[in-house]
Structures are given as structure tokens and as C-alpha cells.
N, CA, C and O atoms as CSV, one atom per row, in Angstrom:
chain,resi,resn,atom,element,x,y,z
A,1,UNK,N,N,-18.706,-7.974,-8.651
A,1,UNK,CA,C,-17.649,-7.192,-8.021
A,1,UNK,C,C,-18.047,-6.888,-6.580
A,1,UNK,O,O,-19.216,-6.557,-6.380
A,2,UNK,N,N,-17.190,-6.967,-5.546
A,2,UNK,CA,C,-17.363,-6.835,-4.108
A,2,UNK,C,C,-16.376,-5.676,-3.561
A,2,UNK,O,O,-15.154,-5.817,-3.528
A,3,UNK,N,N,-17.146,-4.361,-3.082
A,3,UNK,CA,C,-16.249,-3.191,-2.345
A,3,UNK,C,C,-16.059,-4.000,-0.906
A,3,UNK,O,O,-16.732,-4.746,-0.193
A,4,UNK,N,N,-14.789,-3.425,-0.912
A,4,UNK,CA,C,-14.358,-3.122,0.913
A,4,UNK,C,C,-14.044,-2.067,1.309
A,4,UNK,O,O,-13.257,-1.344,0.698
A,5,UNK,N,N,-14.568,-1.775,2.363
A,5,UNK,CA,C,-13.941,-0.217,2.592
A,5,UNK,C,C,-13.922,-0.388,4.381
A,5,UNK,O,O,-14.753,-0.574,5.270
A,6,UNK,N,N,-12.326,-0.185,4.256
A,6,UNK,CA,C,-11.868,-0.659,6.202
A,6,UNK,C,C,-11.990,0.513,6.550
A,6,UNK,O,O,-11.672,1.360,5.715
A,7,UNK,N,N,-12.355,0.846,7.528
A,7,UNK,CA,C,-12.353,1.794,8.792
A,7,UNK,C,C,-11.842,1.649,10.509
A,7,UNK,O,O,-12.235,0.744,11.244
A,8,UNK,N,N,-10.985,2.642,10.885
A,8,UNK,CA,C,-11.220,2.064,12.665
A,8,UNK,C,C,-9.817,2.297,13.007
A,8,UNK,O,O,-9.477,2.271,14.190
A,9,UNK,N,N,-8.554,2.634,11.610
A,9,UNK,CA,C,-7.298,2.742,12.135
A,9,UNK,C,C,-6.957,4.064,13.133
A,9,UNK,O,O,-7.653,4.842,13.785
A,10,UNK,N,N,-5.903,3.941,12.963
A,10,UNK,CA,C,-5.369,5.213,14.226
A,10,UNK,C,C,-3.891,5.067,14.922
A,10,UNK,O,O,-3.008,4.242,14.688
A,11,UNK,N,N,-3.925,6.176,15.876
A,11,UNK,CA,C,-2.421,6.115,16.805
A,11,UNK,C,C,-2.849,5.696,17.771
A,11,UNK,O,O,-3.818,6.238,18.303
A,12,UNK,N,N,-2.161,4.427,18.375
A,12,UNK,CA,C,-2.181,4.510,19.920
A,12,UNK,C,C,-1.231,3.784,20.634
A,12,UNK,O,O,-0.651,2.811,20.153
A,13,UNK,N,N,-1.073,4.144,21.583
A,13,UNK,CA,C,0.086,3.811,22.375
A,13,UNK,C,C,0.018,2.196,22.942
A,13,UNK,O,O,-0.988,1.600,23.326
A,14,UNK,N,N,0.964,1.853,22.890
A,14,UNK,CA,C,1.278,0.313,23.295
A,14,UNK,C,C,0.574,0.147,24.182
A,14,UNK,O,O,0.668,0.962,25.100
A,15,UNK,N,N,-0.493,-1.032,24.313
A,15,UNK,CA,C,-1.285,-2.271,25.088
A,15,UNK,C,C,-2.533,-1.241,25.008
A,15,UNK,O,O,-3.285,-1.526,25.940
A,16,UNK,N,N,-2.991,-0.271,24.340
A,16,UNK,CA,C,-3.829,-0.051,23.764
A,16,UNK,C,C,-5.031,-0.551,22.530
A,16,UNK,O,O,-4.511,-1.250,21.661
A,17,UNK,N,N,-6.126,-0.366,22.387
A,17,UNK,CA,C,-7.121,-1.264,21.507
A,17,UNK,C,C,-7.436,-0.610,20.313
A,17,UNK,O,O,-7.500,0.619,20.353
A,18,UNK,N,N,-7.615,-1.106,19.411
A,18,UNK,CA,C,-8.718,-0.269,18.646
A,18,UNK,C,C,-9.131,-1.329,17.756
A,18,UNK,O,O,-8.417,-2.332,17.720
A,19,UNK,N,N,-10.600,-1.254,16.729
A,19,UNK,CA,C,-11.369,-1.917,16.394
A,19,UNK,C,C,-11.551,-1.638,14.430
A,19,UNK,O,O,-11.916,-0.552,13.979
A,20,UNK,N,N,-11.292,-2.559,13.751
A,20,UNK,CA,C,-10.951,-2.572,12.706
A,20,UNK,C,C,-12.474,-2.513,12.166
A,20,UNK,O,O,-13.247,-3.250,12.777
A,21,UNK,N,N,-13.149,-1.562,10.859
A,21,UNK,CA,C,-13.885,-2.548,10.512
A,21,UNK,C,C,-14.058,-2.779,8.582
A,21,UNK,O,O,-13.275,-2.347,7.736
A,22,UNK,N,N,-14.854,-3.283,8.433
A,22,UNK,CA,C,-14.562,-3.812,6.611
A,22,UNK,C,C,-16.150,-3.509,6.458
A,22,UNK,O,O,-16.789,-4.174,7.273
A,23,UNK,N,N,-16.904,-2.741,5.691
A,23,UNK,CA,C,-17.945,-2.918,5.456
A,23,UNK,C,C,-17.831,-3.563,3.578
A,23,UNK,O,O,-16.837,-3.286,2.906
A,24,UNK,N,N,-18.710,-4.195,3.141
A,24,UNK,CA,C,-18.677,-4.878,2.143
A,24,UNK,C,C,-20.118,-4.783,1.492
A,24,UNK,O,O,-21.236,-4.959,1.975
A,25,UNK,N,N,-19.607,-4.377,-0.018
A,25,UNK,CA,C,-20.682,-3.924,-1.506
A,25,UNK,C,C,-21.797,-5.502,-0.892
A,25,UNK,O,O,-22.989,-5.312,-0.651
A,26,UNK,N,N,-21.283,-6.664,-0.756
A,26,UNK,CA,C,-22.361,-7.801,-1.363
A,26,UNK,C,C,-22.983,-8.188,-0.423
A,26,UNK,O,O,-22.636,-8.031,0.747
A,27,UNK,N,N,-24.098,-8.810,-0.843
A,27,UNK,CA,C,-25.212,-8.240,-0.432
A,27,UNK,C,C,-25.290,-9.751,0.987
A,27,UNK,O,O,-25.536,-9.532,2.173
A,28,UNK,N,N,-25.030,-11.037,0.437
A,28,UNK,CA,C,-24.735,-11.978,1.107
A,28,UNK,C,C,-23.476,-12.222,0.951
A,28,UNK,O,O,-22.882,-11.759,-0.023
A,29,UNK,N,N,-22.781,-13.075,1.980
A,29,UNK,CA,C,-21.565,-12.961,2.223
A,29,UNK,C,C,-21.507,-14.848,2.658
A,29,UNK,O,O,-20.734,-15.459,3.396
A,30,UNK,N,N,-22.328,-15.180,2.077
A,30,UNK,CA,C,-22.298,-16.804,2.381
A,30,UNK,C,C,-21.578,-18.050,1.739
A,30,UNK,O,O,-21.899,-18.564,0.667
A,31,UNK,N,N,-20.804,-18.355,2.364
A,31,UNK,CA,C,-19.434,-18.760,1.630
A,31,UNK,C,C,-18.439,-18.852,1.768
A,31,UNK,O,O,-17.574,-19.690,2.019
A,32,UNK,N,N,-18.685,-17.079,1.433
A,32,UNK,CA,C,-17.511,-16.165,1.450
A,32,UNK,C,C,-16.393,-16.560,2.706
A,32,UNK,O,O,-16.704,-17.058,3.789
A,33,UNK,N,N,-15.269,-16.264,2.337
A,33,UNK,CA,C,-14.225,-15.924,3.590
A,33,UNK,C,C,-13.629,-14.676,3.861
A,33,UNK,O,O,-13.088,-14.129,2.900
A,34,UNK,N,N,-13.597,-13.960,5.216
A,34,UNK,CA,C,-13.115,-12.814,4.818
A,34,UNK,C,C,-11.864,-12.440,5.498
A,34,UNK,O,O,-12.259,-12.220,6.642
A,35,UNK,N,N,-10.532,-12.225,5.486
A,35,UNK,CA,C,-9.400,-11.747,5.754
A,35,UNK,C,C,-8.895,-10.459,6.156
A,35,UNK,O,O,-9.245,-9.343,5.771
A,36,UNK,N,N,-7.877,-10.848,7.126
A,36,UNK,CA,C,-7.554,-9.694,7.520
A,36,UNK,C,C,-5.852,-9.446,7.345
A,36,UNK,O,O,-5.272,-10.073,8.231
A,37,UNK,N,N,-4.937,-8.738,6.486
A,37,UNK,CA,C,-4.044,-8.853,6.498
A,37,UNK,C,C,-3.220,-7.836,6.440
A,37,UNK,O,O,-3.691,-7.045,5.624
A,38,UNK,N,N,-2.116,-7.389,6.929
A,38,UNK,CA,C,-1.302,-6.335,7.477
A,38,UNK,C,C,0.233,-6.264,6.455
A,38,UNK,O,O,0.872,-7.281,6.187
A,39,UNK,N,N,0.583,-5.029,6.039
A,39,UNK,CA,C,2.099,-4.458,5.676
A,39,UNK,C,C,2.509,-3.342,6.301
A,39,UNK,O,O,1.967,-2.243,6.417
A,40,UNK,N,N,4.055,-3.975,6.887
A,40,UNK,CA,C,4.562,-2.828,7.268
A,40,UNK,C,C,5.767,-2.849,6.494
A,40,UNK,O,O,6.242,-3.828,5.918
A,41,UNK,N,N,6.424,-1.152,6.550
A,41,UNK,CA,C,7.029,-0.887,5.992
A,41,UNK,C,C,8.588,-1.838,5.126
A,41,UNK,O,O,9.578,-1.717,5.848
A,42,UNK,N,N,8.811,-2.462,4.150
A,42,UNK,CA,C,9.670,-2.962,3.404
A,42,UNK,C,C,9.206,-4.503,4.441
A,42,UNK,O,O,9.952,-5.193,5.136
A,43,UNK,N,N,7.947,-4.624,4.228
A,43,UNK,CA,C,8.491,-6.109,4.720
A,43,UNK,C,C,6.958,-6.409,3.931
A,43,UNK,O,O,6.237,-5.498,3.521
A,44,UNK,N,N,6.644,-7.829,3.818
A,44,UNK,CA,C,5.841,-8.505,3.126
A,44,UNK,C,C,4.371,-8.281,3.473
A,44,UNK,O,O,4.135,-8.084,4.665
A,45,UNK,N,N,3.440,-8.280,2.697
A,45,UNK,CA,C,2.019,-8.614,3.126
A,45,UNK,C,C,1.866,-9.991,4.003
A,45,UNK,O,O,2.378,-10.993,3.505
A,46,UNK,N,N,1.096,-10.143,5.471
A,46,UNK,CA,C,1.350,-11.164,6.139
A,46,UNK,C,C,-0.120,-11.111,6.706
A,46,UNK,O,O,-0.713,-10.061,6.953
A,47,UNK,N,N,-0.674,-12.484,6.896
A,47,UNK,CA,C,-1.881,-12.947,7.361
A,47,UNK,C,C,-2.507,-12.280,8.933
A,47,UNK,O,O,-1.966,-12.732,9.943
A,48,UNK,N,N,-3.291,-11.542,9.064
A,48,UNK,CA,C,-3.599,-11.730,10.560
A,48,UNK,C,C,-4.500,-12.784,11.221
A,48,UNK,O,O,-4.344,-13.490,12.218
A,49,UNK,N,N,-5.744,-12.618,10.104
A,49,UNK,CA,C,-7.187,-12.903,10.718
A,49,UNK,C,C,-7.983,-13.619,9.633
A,49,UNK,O,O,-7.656,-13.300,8.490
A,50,UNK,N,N,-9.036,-14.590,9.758
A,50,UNK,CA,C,-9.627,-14.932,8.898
A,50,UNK,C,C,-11.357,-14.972,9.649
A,50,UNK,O,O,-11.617,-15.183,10.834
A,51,UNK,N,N,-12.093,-14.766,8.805
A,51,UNK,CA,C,-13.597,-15.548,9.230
A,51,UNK,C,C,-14.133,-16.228,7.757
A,51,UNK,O,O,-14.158,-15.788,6.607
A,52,UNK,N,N,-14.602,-17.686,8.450
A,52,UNK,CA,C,-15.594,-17.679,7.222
A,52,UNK,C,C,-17.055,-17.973,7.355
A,52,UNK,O,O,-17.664,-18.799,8.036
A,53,UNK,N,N,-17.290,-17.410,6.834
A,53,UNK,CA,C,-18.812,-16.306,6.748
A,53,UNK,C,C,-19.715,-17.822,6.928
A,53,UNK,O,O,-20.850,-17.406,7.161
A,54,UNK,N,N,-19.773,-19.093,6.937
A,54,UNK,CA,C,-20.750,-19.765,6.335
A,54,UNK,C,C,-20.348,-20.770,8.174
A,54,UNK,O,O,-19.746,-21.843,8.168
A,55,UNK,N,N,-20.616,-20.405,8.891
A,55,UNK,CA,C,-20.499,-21.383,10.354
A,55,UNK,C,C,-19.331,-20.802,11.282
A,55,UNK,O,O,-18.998,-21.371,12.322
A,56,UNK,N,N,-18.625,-19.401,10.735
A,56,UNK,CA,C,-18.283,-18.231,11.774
A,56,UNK,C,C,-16.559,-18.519,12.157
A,56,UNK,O,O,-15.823,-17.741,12.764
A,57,UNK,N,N,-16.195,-19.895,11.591
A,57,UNK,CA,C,-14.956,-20.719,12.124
A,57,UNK,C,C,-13.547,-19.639,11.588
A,57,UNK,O,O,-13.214,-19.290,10.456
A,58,UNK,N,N,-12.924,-19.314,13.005
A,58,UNK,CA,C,-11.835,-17.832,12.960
A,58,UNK,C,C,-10.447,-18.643,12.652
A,58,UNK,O,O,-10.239,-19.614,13.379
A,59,UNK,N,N,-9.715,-18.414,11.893
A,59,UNK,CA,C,-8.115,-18.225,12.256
A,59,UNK,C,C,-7.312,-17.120,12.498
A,59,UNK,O,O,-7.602,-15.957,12.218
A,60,UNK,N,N,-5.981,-17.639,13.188
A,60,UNK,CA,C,-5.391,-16.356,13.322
A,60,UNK,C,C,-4.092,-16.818,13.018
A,60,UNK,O,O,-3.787,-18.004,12.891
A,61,UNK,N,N,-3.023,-15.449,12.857
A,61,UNK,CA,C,-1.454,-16.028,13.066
A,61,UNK,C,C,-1.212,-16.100,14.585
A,61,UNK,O,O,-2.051,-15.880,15.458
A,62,UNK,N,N,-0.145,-16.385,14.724
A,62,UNK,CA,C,0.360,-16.761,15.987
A,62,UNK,C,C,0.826,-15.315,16.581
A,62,UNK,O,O,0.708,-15.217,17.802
A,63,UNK,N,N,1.362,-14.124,15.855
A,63,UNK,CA,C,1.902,-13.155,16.243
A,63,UNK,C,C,0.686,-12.580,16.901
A,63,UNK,O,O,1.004,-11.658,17.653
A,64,UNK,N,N,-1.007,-12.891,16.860
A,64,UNK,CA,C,-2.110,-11.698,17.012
A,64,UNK,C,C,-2.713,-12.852,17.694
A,64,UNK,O,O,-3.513,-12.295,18.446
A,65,UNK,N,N,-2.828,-14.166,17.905
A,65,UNK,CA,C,-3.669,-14.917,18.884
A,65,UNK,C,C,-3.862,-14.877,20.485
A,65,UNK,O,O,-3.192,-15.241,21.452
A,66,UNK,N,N,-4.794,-14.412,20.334
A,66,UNK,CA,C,-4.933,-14.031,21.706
A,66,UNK,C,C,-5.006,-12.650,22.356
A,66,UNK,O,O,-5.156,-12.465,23.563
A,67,UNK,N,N,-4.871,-11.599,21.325
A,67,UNK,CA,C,-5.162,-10.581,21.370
A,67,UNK,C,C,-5.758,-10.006,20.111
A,67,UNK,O,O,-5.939,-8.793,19.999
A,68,UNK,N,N,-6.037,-10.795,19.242
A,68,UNK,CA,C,-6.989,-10.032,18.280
A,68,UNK,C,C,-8.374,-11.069,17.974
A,68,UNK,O,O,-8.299,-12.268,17.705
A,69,UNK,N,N,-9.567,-10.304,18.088
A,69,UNK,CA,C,-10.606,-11.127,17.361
A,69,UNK,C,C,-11.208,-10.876,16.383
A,69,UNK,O,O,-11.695,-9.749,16.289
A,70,UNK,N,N,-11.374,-11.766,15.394
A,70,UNK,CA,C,-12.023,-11.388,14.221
A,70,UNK,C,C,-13.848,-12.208,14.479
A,70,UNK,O,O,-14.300,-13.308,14.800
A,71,UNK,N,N,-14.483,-10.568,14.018
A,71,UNK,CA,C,-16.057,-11.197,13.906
A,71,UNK,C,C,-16.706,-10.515,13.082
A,71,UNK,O,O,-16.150,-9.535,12.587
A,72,UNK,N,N,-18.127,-10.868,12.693
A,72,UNK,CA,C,-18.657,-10.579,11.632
A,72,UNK,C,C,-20.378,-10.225,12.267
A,72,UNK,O,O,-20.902,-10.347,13.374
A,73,UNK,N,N,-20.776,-9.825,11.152
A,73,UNK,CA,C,-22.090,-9.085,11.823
A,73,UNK,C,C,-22.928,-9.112,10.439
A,73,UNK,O,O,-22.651,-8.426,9.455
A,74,UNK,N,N,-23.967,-9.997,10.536
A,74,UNK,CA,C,-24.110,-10.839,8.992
A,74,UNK,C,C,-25.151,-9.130,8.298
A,74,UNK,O,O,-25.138,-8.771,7.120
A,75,UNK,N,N,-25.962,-8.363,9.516
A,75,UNK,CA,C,-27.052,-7.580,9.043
A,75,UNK,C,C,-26.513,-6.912,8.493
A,75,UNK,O,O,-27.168,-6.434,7.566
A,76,UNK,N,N,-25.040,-6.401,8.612
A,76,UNK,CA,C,-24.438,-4.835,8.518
A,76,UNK,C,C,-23.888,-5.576,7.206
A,76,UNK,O,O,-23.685,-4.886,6.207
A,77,UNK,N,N,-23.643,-6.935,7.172
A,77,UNK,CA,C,-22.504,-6.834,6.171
A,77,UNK,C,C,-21.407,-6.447,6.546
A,77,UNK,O,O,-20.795,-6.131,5.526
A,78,UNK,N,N,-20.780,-6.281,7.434
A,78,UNK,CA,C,-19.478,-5.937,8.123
A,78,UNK,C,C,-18.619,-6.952,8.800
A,78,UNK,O,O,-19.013,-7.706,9.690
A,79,UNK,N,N,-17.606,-6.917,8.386
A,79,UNK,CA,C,-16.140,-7.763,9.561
A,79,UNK,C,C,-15.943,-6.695,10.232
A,79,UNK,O,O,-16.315,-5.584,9.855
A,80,UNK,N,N,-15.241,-6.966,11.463
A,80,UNK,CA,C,-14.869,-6.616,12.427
A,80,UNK,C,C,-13.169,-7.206,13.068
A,80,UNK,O,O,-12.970,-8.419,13.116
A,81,UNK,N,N,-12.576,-6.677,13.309
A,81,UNK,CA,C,-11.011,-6.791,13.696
A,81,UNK,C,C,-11.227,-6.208,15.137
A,81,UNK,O,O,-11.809,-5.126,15.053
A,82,UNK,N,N,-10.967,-6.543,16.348
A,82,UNK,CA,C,-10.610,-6.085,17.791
A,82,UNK,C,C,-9.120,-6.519,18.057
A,82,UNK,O,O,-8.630,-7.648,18.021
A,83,UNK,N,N,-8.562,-5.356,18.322
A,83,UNK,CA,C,-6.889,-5.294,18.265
A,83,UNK,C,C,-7.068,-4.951,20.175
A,83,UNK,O,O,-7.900,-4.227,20.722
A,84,UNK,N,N,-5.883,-5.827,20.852
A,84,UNK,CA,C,-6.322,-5.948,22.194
A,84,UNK,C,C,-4.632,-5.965,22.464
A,84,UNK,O,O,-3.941,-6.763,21.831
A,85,UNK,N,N,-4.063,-5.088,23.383
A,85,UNK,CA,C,-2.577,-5.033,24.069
A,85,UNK,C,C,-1.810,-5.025,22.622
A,85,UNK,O,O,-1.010,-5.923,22.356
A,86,UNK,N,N,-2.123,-3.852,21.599
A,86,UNK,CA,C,-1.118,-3.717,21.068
A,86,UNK,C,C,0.278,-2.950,21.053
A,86,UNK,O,O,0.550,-1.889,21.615
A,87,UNK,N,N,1.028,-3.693,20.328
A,87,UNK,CA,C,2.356,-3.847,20.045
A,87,UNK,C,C,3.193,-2.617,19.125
A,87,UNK,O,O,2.675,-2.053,18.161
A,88,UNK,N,N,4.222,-2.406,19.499
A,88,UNK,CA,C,4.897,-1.176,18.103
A,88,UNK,C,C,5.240,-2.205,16.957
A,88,UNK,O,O,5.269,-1.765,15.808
A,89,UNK,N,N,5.487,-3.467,17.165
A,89,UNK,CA,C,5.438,-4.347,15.956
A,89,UNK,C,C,3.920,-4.252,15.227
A,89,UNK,O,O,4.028,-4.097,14.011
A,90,UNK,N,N,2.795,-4.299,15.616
A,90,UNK,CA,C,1.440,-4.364,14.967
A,90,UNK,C,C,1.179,-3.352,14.223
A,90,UNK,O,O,0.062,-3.312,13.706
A,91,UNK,N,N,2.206,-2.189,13.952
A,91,UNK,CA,C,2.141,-1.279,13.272
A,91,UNK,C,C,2.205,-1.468,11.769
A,91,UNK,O,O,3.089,-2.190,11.307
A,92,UNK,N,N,1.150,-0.748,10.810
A,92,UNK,CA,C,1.060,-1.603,9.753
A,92,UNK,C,C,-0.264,-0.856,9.030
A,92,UNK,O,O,-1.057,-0.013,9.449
A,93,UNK,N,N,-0.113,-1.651,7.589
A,93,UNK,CA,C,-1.606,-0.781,6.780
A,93,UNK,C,C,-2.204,-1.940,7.005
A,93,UNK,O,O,-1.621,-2.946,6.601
A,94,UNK,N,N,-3.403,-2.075,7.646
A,94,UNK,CA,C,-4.336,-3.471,7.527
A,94,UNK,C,C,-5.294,-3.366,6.189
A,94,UNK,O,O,-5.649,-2.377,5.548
A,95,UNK,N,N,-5.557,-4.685,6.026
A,95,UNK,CA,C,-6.368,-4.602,4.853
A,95,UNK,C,C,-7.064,-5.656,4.872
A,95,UNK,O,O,-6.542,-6.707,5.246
A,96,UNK,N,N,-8.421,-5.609,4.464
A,96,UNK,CA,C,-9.655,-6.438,4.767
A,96,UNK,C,C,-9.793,-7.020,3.154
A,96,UNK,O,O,-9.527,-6.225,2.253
A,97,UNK,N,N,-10.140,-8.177,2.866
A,97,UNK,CA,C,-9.928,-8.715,1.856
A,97,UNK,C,C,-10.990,-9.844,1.962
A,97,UNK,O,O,-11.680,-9.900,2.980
A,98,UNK,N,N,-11.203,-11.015,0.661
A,98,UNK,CA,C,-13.019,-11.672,0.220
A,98,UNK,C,C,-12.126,-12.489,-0.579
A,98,UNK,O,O,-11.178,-12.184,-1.303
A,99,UNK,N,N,-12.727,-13.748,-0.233
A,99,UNK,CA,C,-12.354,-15.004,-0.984
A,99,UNK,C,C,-13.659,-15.737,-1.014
A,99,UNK,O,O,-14.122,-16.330,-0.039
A,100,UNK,N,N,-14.322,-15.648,-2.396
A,100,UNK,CA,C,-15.456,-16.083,-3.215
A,100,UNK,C,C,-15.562,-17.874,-2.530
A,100,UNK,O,O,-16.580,-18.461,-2.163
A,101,UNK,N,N,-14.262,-18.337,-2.544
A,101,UNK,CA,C,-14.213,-19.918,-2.194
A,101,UNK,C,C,-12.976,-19.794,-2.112
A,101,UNK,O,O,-12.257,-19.176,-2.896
A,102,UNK,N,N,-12.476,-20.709,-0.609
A,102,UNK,CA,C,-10.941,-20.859,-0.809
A,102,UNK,C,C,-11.212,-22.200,0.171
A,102,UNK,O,O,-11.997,-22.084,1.113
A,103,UNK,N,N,-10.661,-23.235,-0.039
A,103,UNK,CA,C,-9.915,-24.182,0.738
A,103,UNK,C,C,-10.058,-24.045,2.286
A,103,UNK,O,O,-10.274,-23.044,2.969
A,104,UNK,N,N,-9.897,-25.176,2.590
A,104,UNK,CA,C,-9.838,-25.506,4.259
A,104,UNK,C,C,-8.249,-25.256,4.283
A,104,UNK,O,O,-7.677,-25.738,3.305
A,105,UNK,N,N,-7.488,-24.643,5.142
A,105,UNK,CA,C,-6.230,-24.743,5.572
A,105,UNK,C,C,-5.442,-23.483,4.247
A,105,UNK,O,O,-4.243,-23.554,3.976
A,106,UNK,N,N,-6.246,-22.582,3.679
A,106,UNK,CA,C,-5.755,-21.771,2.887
A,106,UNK,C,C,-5.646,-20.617,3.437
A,106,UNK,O,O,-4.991,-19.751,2.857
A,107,UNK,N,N,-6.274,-20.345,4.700
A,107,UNK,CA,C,-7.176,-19.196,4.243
A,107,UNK,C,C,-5.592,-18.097,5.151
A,107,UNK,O,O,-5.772,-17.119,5.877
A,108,UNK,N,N,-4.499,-18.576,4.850
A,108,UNK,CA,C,-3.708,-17.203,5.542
A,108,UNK,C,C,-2.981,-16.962,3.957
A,108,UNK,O,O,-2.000,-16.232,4.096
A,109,UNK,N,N,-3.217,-17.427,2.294
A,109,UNK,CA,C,-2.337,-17.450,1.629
A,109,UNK,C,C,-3.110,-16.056,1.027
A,109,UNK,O,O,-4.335,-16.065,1.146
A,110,UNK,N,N,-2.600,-15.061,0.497
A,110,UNK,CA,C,-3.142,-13.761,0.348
A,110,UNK,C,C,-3.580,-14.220,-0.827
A,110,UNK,O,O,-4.801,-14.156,-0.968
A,111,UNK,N,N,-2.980,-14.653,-1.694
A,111,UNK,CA,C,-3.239,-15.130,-3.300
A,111,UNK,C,C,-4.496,-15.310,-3.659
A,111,UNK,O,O,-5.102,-14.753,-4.575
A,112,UNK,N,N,-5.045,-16.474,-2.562
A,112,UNK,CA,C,-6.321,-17.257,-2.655
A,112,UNK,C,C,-7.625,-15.699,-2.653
A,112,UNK,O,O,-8.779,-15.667,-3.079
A,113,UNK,N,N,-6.854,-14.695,-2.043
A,113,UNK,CA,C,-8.319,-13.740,-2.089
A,113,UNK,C,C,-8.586,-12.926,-3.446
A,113,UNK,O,O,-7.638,-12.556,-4.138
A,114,UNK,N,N,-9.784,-12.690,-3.762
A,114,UNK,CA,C,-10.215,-12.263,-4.886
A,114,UNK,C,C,-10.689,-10.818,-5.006
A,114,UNK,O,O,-10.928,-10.201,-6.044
A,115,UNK,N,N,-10.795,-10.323,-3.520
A,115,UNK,CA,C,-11.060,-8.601,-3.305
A,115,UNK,C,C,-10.376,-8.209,-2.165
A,115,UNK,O,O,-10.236,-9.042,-1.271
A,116,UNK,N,N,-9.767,-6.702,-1.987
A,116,UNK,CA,C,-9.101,-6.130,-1.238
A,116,UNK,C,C,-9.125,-4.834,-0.783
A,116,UNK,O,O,-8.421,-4.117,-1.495
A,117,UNK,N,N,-9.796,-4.097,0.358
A,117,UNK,CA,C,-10.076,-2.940,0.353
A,117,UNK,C,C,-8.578,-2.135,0.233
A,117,UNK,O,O,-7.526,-2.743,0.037
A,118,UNK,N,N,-8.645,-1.077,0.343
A,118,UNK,CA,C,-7.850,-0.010,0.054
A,118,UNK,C,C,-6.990,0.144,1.174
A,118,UNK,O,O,-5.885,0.616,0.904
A,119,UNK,N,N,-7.223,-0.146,2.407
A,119,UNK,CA,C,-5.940,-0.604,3.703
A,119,UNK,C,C,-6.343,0.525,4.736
A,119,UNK,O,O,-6.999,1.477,4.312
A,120,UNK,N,N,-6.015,0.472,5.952
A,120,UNK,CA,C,-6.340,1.328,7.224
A,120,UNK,C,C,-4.848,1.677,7.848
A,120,UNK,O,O,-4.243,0.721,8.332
A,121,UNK,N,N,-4.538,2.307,7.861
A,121,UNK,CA,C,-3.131,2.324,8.873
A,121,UNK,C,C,-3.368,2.608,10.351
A,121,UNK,O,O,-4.172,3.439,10.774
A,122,UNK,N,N,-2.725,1.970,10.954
A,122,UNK,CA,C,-2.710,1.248,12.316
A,122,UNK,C,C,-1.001,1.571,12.880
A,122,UNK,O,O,-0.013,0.936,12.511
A,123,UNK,N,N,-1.018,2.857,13.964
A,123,UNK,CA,C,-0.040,3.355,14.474
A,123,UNK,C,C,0.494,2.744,15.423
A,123,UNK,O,O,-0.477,1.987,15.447
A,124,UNK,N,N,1.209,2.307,16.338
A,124,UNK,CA,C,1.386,1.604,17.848
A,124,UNK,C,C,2.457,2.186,18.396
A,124,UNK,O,O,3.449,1.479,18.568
A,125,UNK,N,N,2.498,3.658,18.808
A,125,UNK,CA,C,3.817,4.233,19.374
A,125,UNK,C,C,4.178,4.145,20.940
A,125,UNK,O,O,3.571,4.612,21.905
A,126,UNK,N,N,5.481,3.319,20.871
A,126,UNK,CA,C,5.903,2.856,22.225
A,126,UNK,C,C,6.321,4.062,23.557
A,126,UNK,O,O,6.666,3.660,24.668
């Protein structure tokens, strides 16, 4: 079994930053893939961010490229989310999530993940 527990949400005003983070129960994380994915209100769980843990290789959606980076920090055991010129659309519960093994070209399908922290809410008032 693998905890997540996100930290780092908040209010802040449009083209403002703030820094997501996921600390995680296991102990190595090699493999692993770890996700970053966002709900806002009556609308679907949707992909932001991916890392995978085993050669560092990031995806993103198109709505957060270029203003969000996802990184990892192998000592802490921690992901990391950097939210950069956000949006009143980016408003949302983020949630940091662990895929044991998933596929090349999977990694935005929520399904494929196997753990999910408890979510951060992330304000963006215009």
C-alpha cells in the first residue's frame, strides 16, 4: 500500500504561482509513475502532469504546458507540481496519484493509477 499526502494548495490571484507537493509512504519509487490530476466543480477528473520516476521523462496536458512543471526529488520521496501564470480556469482539487506500471502513452488515463492522495484545492481568483 502507497500514502499520498498533497500539500501547497491555496488562493491566489491570477498569473500568480504556487507549488504543489505529494509526499509518498514508499520507500522507492522506481518504476513507479506519478500523476498529477485536477476536478473542478461538475466537470470531470482531467490529467495535468505526469513523471516517471525511472529516467524523470514529464508529460503534460496542453491546457498547463508551459506553465506547469512537474518534478521529483528521489531523497524526500516527494513530487512536486510548480503552477506558473495561473488561470481562474486552473481552479480545482488537485490530486497526486502512483501507477505501480502503466504503459508508454497512458499515463494521462486516470484509470491506469493504482493510488490517490486525498486532493489539495487550488483557488485562482480573477
Amino acid at each position: 500500500q502507497v500514502q499520498l499526502v498533497e500539500s501547497g494548495g491555496g488562493l491566489v490571484q491570477t498569473g500568480g504561482s504556487l507549488r504543489l507537493s505529494c509526499a509518498t509512504s514508499r520507500r522507492t519509487l522506481s518504476g513507479v509513475v506519478m500523476g498529477w490530476f485536477r476536478q473542478a466543480p461538475g466537470k470531470e477528473r482531467e490529467f495535468v502532469a505526469a513523471i516517471r520516476m525511472s529516467g524523470g521523462r514529464t508529460y503534460y496536458s496542453d491546457s498547463v504546458k508551459g506553465r506547469f512543471t512537474i518534478s521529483r526529488d528521489d531523497a524526500k520521496n516527494t513530487v512536486y507540481q510548480q503552477m506558473n501564470s495561473l488561470k481562474p480556469e486552473d481552479t480545482a482539487v488537485y490530486y497526486c496519484a502512483a501507477a505501480r506500471w502503466l504503459e508508454f502513452g497512458l499515463e494521462y488515463d486516470s484509470q491506469r493509477y493504482d493510488y490517490w492522495g486525498q486532493g489539495t484545492q487550488v483557488t485562482v481568483s480573477s
